[in-house]
C-alpha positions as CSV (number, residue, x, y, z in Angstrom):
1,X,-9.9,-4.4,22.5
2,X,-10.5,-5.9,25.8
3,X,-7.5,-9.1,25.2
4,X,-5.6,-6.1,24.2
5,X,-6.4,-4.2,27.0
6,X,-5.7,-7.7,28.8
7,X,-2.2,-7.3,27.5
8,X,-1.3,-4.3,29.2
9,X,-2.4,-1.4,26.5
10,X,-4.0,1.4,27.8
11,X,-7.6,1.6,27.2
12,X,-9.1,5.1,27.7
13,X,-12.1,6.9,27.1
14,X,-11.0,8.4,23.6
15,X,-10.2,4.4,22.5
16,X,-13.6,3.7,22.9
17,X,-15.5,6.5,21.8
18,X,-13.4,6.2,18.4
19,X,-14.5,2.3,18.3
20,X,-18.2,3.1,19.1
21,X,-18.1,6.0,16.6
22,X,-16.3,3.8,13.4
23,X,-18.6,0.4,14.9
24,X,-22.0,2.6,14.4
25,X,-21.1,4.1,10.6
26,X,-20.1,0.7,9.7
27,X,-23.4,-1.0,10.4
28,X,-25.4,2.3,9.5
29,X,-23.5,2.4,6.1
30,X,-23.5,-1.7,5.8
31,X,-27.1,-2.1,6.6
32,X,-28.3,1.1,4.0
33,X,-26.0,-0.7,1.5
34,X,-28.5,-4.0,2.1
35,X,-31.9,-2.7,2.9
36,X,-31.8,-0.6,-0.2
37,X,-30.5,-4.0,-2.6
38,X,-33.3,-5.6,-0.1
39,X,-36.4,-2.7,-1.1
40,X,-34.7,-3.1,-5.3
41,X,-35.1,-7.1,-5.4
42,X,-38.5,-6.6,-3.9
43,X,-39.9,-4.9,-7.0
44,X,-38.6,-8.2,-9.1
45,X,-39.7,-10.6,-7.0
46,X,-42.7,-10.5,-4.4
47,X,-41.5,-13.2,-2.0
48,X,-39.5,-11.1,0.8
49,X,-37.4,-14.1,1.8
50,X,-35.9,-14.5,-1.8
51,X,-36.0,-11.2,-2.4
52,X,-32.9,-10.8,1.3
53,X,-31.4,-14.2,-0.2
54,X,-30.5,-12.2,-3.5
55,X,-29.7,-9.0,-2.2
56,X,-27.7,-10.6,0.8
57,X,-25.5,-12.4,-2.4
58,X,-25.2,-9.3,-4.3
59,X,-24.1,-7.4,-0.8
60,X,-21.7,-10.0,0.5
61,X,-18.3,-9.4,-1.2
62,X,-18.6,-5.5,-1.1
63,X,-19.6,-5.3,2.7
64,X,-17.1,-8.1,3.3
65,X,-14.1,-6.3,1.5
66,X,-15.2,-3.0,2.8
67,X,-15.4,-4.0,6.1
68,X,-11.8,-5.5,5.6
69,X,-10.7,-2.2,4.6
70,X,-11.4,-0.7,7.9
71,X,-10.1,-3.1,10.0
72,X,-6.9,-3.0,7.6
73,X,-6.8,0.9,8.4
74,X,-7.4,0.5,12.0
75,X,-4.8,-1.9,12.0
76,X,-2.4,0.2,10.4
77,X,-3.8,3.0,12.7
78,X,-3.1,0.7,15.9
C-alpha cells in the first residue's frame, strides 16, 4: 500500500481500516486453522516440535491457497 500510495493513489483512512480489518481475520482465522491441527497431532505424538512440523505440512497448501484467494479478491477489488 505504501509503493502504491508512492505512486500517487490516494490513501485514506477507510483504505487502511479495511486492510487492518481483512489483515487481523486472516491471521485470526489462519492461526485457529493451525493451533487446532497443532493441539490434534499433539494427542498422536507427545514431542511438541513434531507434533507443529506435521500440522504446519497438513496446514500449508490450505492457508497458502486461501490466503491467495484474498489477495486475488482484493486485487480484483483494487
Amino acid at each position: 500500500v505504501a509503493l502504491l500510495g508512492v505512486g500517487g493513489l490516494e490513501i485514506n483512512n477507510s483504505t487502511t481500516s479495511i486492510m487492518s480489518i481483512l489483515l487481523f481475520a486472516a491471521v485470526i482465522d489462519y492461526s485457529l486453522f493451525v493451533f487446532s491441527r497443532y493441539r490434534e497431532e499433539l494427542n498422536h505424538d507427545e514431542n511438541q516440535y513434531e507434533a507443529m512440523k506435521v500440522a504446519m505440512r497438513a496446514t500449508a497448501k490450505p492457508v497458502l491457497f486461501a490466503g491467495g484467494t484474498v489477495f486475488a479478491a482484493m486485487i480484483i477489488l483494487f
